[in-house]
Structures are given as structure tokens and as C-alpha cells.
C-alpha positions in Angstrom: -54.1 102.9 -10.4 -50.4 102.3 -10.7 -48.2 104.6 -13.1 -45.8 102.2 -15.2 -43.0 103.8 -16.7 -42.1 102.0 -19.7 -38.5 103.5 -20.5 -37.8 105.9 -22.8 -39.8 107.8 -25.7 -39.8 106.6 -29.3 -39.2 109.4 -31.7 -40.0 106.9 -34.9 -40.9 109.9 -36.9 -37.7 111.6 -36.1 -34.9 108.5 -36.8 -36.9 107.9 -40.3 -36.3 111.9 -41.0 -32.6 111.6 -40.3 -32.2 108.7 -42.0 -33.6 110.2 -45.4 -31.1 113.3 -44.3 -28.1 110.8 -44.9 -29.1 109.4 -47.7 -29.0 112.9 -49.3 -27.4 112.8 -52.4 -26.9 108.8 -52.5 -27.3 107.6 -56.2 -29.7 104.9 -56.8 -32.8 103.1 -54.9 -32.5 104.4 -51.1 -33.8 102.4 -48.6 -35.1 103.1 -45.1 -35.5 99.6 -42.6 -36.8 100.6 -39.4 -37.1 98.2 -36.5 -39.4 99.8 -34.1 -41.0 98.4 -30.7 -43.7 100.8 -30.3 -45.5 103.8 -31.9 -44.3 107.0 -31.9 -44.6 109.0 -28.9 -42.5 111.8 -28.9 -41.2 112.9 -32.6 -41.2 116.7 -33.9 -41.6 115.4 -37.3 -44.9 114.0 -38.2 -45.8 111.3 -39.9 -47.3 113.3 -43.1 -44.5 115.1 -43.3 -42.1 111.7 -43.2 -44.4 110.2 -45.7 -44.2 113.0 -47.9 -41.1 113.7 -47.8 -40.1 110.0 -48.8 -42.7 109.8 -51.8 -40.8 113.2 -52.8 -37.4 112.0 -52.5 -38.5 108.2 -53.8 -37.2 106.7 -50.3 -38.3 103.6 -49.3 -39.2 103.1 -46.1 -40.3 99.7 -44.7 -41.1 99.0 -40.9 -40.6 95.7 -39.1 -42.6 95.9 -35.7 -41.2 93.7 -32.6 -43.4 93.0 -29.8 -42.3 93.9 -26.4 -45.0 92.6 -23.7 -44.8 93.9 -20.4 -46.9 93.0 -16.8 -47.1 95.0 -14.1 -44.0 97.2 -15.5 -41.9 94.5 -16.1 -40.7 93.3 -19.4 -41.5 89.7 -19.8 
């Protein structure tokens, strides 16, 4: 069996948890859009403390998935 390395981590937990930290003391709805290619792999935040944290601090945070298909290691 080959190893594939697909690139880089995805610390989706992590850039939603920053995000929120900017948004610190913004009046009004606050809204986190993430585009994300993958599941998270690598965060120190997890998700129950993300989702927690936004239902605490009434942050919307709405995910738009993209598809990356890869063969053999290569993306298509």
C-alpha cells in the first residue's frame, strides 16, 4: 500500500475559534462563513467547544463544503 500525502492539515476547529476572537466586541448579528475542503484533522479546539462557544456568544457559523477528489495522490 502506497502512502499519499494530501498536503497540509486542516485546523477547521481552530480558524472558526479565531474568527469568533475578532468578532469580539462587534455590535450586531456576527457571522462566521467557512469554506472548508475537508474535515478537520489537526485543530486544538474541538468542535464542542466551537459549538458552544458560538451558541454562547450568538455567532453564526455556516459551512460551505468544496469537494477536492484526488487519484493516486494527484488532485484531479
Amino acid at each position: 500500500v502506497k502512502d499519499l500525502d494530501f498536503g497540509n492539515g486542516t485546523r477547521l476547529f481552530d480558524a472558526v475559534a479565531e474568527s469568533m476572537d475578532m468578532l469580539q466586541g462587534v455590535q450586531g448579528r456576527k457571522v462566521v462563513l467557512v469554506f472548508t475542503d475537508g474535515d478537520d484533522t489537526s485543530s486544538r479546539v474541538g468542535r464542542g467547544k466551537v459549538l458552544e462557544r458560538a451558541r454562547a456568544e450568538e455567532v453564526m457559523v455556516y459551512a460551505i463544503g468544496l469537494e477536492a477528489v484526488y487519484f493516486d495522490g494527484v488532485r484531479q
